[in-house]
C-alpha positions as CSV (number, residue, x, y, z in Angstrom):
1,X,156.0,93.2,82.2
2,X,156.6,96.0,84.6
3,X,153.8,94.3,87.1
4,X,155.8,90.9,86.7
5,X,159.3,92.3,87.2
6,X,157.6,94.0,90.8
7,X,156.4,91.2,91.6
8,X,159.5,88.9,91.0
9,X,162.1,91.3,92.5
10,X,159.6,91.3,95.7
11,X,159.6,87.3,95.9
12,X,163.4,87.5,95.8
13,X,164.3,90.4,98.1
14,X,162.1,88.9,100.7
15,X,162.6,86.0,103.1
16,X,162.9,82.8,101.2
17,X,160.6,81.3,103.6
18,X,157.7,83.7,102.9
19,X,154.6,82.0,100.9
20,X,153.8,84.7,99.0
21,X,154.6,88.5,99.0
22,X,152.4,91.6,97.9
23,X,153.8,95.1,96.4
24,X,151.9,97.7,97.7
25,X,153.3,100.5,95.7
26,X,151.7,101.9,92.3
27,X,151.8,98.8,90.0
28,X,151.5,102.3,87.2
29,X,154.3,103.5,88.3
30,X,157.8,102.9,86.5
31,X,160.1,103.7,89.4
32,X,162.3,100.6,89.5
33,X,162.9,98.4,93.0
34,X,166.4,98.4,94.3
35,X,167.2,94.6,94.5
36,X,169.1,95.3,98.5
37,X,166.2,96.4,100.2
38,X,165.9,94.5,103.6
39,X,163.0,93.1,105.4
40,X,162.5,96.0,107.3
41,X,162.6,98.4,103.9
42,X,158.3,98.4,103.9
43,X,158.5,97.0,99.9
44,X,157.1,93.9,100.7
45,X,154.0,92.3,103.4
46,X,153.3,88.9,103.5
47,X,149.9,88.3,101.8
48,X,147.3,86.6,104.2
49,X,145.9,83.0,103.4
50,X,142.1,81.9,103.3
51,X,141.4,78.6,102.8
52,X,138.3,79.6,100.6
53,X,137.9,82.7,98.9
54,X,135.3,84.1,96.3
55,X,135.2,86.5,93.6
56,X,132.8,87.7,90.6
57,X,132.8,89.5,87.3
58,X,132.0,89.2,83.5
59,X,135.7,88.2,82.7
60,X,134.9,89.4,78.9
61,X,138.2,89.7,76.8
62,X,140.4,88.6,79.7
63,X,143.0,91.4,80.3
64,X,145.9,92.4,82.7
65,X,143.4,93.9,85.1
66,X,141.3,90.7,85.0
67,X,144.9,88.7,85.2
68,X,145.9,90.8,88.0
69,X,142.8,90.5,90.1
70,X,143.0,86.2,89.8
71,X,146.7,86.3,90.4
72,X,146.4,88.5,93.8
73,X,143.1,85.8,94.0
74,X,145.2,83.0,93.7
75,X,148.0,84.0,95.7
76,X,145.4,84.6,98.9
77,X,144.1,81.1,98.6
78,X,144.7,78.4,100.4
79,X,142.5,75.5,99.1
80,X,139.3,77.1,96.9
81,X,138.7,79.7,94.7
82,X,135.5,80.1,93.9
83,X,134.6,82.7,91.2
84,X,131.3,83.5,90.2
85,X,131.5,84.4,86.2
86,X,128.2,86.7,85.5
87,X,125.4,85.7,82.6
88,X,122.2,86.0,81.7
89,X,120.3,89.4,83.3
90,X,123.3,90.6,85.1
91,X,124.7,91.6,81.5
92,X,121.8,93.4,80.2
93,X,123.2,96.7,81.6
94,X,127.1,96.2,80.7
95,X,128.2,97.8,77.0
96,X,127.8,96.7,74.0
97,X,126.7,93.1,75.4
98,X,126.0,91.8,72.3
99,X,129.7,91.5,72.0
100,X,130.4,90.2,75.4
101,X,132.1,86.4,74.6
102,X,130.1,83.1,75.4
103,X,129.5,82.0,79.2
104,X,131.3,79.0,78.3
105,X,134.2,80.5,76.3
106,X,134.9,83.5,79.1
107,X,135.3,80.2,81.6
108,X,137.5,78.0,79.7
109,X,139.9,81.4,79.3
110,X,139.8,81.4,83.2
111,X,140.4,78.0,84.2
112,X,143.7,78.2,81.7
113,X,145.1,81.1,83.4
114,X,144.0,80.1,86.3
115,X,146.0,76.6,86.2
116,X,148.7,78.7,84.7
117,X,149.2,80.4,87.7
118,X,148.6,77.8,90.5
119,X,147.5,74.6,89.5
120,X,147.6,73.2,93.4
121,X,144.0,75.3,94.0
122,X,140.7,74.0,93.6
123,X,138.8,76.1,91.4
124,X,135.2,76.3,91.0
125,X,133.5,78.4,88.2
126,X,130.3,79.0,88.1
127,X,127.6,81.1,86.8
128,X,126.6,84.4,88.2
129,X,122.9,85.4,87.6
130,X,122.3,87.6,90.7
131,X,124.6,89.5,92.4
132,X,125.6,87.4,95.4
133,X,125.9,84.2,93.8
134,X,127.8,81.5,96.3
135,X,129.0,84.4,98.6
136,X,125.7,85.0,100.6
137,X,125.4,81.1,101.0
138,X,128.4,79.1,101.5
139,X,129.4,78.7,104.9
140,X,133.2,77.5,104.4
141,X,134.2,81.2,102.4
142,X,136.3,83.0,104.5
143,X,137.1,86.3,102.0
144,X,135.5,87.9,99.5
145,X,138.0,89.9,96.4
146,X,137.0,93.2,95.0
147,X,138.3,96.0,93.6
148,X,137.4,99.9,93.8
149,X,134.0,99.5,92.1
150,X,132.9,96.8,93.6
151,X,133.8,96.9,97.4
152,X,129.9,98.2,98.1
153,X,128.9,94.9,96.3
154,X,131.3,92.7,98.7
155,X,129.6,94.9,101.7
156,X,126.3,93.7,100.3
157,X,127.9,90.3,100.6
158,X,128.3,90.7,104.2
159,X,125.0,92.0,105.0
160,X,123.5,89.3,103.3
161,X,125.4,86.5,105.3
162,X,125.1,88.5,108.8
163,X,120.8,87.4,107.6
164,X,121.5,84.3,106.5
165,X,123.1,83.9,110.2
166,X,126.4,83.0,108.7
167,X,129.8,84.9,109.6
168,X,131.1,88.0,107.6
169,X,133.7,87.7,105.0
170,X,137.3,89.5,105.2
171,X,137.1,92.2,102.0
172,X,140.0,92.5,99.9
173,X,140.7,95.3,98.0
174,X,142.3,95.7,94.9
175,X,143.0,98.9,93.1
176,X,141.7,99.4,89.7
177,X,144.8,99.5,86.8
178,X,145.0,102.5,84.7
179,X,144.8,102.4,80.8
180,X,147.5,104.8,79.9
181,X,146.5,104.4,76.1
182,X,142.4,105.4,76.6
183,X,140.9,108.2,74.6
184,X,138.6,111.1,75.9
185,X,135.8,109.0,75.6
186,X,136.9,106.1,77.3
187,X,137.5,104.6,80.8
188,X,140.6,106.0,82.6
189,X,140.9,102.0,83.7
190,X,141.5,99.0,81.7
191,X,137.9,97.2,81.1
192,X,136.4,95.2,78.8
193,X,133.8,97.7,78.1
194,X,136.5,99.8,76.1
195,X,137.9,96.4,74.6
196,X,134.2,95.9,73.1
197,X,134.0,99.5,71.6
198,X,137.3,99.2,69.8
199,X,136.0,96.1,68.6
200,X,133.4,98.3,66.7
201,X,133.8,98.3,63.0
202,X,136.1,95.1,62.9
203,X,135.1,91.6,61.1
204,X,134.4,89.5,64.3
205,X,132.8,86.5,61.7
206,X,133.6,86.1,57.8
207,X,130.4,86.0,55.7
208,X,128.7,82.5,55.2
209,X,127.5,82.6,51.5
210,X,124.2,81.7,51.6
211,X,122.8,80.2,48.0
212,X,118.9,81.6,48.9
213,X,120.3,85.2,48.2
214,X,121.1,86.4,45.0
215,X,124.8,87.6,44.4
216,X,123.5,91.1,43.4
217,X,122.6,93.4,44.5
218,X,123.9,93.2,47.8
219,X,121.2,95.1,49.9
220,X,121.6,96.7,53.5
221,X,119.1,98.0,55.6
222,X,120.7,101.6,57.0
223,X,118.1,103.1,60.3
224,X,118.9,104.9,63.2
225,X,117.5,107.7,65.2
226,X,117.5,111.2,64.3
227,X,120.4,112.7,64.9
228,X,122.5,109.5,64.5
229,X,124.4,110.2,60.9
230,X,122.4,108.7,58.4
231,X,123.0,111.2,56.1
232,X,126.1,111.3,56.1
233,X,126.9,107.1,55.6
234,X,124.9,107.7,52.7
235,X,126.3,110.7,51.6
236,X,129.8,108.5,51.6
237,X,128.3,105.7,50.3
238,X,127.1,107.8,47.3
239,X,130.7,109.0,46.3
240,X,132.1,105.6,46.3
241,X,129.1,105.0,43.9
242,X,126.3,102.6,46.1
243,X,123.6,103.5,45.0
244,X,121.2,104.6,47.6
245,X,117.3,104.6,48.3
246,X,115.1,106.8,50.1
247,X,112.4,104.7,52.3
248,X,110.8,107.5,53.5
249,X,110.5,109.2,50.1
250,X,108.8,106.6,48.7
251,X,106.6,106.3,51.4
252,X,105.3,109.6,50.5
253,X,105.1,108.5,46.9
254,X,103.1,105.3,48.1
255,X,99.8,107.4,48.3
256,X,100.5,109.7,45.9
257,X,97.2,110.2,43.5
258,X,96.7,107.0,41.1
259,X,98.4,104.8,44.2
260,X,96.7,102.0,45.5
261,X,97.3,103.0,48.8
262,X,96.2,106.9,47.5
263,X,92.8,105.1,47.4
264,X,92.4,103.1,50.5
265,X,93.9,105.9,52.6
266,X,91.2,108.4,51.7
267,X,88.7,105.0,52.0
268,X,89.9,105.1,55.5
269,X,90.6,108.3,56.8
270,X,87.7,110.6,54.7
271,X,87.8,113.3,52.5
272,X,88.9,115.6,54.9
273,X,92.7,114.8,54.8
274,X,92.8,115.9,51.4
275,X,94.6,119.2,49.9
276,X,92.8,121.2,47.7
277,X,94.8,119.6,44.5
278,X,93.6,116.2,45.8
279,X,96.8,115.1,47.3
280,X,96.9,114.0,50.7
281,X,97.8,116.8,53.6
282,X,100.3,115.1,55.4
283,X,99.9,117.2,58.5
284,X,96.2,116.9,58.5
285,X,97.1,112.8,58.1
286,X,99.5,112.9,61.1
287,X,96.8,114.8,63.2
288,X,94.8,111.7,63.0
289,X,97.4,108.7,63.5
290,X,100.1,109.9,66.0
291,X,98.5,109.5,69.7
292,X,96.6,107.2,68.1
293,X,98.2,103.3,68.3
294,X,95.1,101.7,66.2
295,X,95.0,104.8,63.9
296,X,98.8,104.7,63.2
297,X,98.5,100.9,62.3
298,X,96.1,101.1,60.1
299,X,98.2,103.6,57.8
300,X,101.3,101.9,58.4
301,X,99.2,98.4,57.1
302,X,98.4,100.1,53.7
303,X,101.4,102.1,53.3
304,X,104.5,100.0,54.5
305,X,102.9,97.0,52.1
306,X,103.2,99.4,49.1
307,X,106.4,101.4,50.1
308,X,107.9,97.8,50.0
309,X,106.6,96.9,46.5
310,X,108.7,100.5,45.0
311,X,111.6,99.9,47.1
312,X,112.0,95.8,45.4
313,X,111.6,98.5,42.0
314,X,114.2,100.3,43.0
315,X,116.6,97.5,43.9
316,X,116.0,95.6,40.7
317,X,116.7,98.6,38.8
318,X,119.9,99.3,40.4
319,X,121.0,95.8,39.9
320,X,120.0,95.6,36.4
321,X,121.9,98.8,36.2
322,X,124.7,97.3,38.0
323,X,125.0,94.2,35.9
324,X,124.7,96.4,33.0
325,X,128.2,98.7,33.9
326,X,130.1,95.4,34.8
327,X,129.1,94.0,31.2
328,X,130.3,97.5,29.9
329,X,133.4,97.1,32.0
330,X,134.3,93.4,30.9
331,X,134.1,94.8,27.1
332,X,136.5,97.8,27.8
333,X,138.9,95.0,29.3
């Protein structure tokens, strides 16, 4: 609102024959602007027009930055805006892309606002899979937008179109906006990266029931690196009583002696890997698997097989167990 109430106290303290006006002071800032400045007060420049201007970005989770940018964007254009909206490869780096919204849904959110603002412009939106895009090869663009992280990008721009004998584009900066509610471990600026990792944890899809799996038990699959806290989500699991199962622990127990896998193991790997009390040395066993790719899958093809099998044990059980309790509880009722 504060960015809006700038900008309309600058239309109206200006000229009435002005096309446009830009505020050049700290859009953060919450010093208000005294309605009786006069033309020569330094408040308000008259923005510059371009007939066709470009711009790119992922435009995930459209926010005021974004709707800052394409305003500014809007207001420097003349005819076309052209705004390259990145997909494919270029988001394999950004965040959490899995959460990054459809091509197609992150453009129909543009073209809205973008009509919102000024309908008179002819907009083109199209996909951005490298990082030039249009820019580097349409000859009718006379300035490229950017902001502080990307002004090398729209010198990149330039250099290209100096090769591809075509004449440079006018950059226009704009500043990045300041997210005055971000956490330690979060961008000082308003981006969509933080927008996707406060997404983490919510229901972005309700469950689709699906008749092949049984109601109970409801199984899920907890992994993660070391160091990553899977102890401890089972450890809180296991107070709200879920019950829990060790995959590693019965991987050990898959080749314990009387196993099937105890068998094929030693059928595989010799006598050699065995302790005295005719269980399998574990470190003798890693010794010959890790460093070795063929070595480690033939363990991995007679244990996983088996660890499997106990783990199915163990999830019946605890549903039988289950069922049993919510019959007990149905009684007590």
């Amino acid at each position: 609102m504060q960015c809006l109430e700038k900008y309309t106290i600058g239309c109206y303290t200006c000229k009435p024959n002005l096309r446009a006006v830009y505020l050049p002071c700290d859009i953060n800032g919450t010093e208000s602007i005294p309605c009786s400045d006069t033309e020569d007060s330094g408040l308000c420049e008259i923005i510059p027009s371009y007939n066709d201007v470009v711009l790119g970005g992922t435009f995930d989770r459209l926010h005021p930055a974004h709707k800052i940018l394409l305003s500014i964007s809007c207001l420097l254009t003349g005819k076309r805006l052209i705004i390259g909206v990145a997909d494919g490869e270029l988001l394999n780096r950004k965040v959490l892309k899995e959460l990054i919204e459809p091509y197609q849904e992150r453009v129909e959110k543009l073209r809205k606002f973008l009509l919102d603002v000024n309908p008179a412009v002819q907009y083109d939106l199209v996909p951005l899979r490298d990082p030039y895009g249009p820019a580097i090869t349409d000859v009718n663009l006379n300035c490229i937008v950017v902001s502080d992280e990307t002004q090398k990008g729209g010198e990149a721009v330039n250099r290209k179109r100096l090769e591809n004998a075509l004449p440079e584009l006018t950059i226009h900066k704009i500043g990045l906006i300041k997210d005055e509610q971000h956490t330690a471990d979060e961008e000082e600026k308003i981006s969509s990266s933080t927008l996707r990792k406060r997404l983490l944890g919510s229901l972005l899809l309700p469950p689709k029931n699906n008749p092949k799996i049984a109601p109970v038990p409801y199984v899920i699959g907890l992994t993660g690196c070391i160091g990553s806290g899977k102890t401890s989500v089972v450890q809180y699991l296991q107070k709200m009583g879920v019950a829990t199962i060790d995959a590693d622990q019965l991987g050990h127990e898959s080749y314990r002696p009387g196993r099937a896998a105890y068998q094929r193991i030693i059928q595989k790997f010799g006598q050699d890997i065995l302790l005295k009390d005719g269980t399998i040395d574990r470190n003798a066993l890693g010794n010959r698997v890790f460093g070795d790719i063929e070595e480690l899958k033939s363990l991995t093809d007679i244990v996983w097989p088996e660890t499997a099998i106990l783990v199915k044990r163990k999830i019946a059980d605890a549903a039988a167990e289950g069922t049993q309790e919510d019959s007990n509880e149905r009684q007590n009722e």
